[in-house]
N, C-alpha and C positions, 0 to 999 in steps of 0.2 A: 382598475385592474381586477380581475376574477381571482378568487380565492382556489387555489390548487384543490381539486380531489385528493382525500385519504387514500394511501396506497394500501393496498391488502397487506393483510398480516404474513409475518414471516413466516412461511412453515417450511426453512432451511433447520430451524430447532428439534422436527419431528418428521422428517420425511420418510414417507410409506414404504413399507420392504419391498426388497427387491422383490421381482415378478422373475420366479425362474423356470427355463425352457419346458421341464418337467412338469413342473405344478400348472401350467399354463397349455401344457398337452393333455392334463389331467382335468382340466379346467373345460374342453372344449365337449359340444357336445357331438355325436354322431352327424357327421358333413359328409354328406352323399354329390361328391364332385373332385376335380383332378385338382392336384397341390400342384402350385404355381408357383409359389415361392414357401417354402418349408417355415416354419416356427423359429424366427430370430431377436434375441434380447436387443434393445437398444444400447446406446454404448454407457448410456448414467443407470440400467441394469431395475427400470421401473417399469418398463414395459415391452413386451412380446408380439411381433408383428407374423402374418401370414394373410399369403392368400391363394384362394382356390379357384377356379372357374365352376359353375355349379347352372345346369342347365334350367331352365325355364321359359315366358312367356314375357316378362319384361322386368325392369330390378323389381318394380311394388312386388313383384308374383314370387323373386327369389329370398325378396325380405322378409313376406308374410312366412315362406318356407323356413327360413331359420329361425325365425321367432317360434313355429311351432316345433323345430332340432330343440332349441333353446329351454321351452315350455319340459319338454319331455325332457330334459337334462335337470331338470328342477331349478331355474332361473326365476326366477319374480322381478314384477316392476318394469315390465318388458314394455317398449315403447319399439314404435314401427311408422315409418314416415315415409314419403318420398312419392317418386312417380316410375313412368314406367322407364325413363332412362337413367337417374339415380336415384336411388332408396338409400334407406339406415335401417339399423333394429340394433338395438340394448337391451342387456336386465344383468342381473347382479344375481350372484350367487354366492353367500356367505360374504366372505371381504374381498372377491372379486368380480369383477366386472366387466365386462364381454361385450366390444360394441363392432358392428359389422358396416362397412360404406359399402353396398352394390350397383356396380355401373356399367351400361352396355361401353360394350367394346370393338373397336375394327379388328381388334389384331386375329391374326391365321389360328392360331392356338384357341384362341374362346373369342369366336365370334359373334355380335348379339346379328340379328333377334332370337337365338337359339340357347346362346351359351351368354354367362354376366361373370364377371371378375368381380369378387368377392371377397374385403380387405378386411380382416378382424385386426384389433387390438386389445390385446386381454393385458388388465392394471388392478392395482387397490388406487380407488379413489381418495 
C-alpha cells in the first residue's frame, strides 16, 4: 500500500484579512469597459469579485490590455497567458493581488469577437 501524501499546513491559524469592497475598489486599476457585475465580497470576506465587459480583438488582446491598466496602476510580477478565446493576467500590488480570467462570450450584452467578459478577483495571498 502507498504511503499517504503530507497534507498542507494549516493556515486556519493565520488567515489573511479580510479583502474589503473599498480597499478592493482602491485596489483596481483604471478599467475602460461596462460593469457587469459590481465589486462583491465573498461570503468568508477573503475575496472580492467583479466583472466588466471591456472591448477588443480576442481575450490574449484584452489581457495584454489590463496588464498594461495593471503596469500603470503600479502592479509588479504581472503574468499574462492565454489565447484568443480565454486569457489571464495577474500581479500583486503591495499585499494585494489582482488576477483577471478574459473570455469571449455569446451573450447580447458583451458579445465577442468585439466585446470579452472580464472576471477579476482581487485577495491577499
Amino acid at each position: 500500500m502507498a504511503a499517504r501524501p503530507e497534507l498542507p499546513a494549516d493556515d486556519t491559524k493565520n488567515p489573511p484579512e479580510p479583502m474589503l469592497i473599498e480597499e478592493a475598489r482602491a485596489a483596481l486599476p483604471k478599467i475602460v469597459g461596462t460593469v457587469i457585475l459590481d465589486l462583491k465580497q465573498t461570503s468568508d470576506k477573503r475575496q472580492v469579485h467583479a466583472t466588466w465587459c471591456i472591448d477588443g480583438s480576442g481575450a490574449d488582446d484584452v489581457a495584454k490590455l489590463v496588464g498594461r491598466w495593471l503596469a500603470e496602476a503600479g502592479y509588479t510580477g504581472l503574468s499574462i497567458r492565454g489565447d484568443a478565446r480565454k486569457a489571464g493576467v495577474s500581479g500583486d500590488r503591495g499585499t494585494i493581488r489582482l488576477s483577471m480570467v478574459v473570455a469571449a462570450s455569446g451573450a447580447a450584452n458583451c458579445a465577442a469577437p468585439q466585446h470579452y467578459f472580464a472576471s477579476a478577483t482581487i485577495f491577499r495571498p
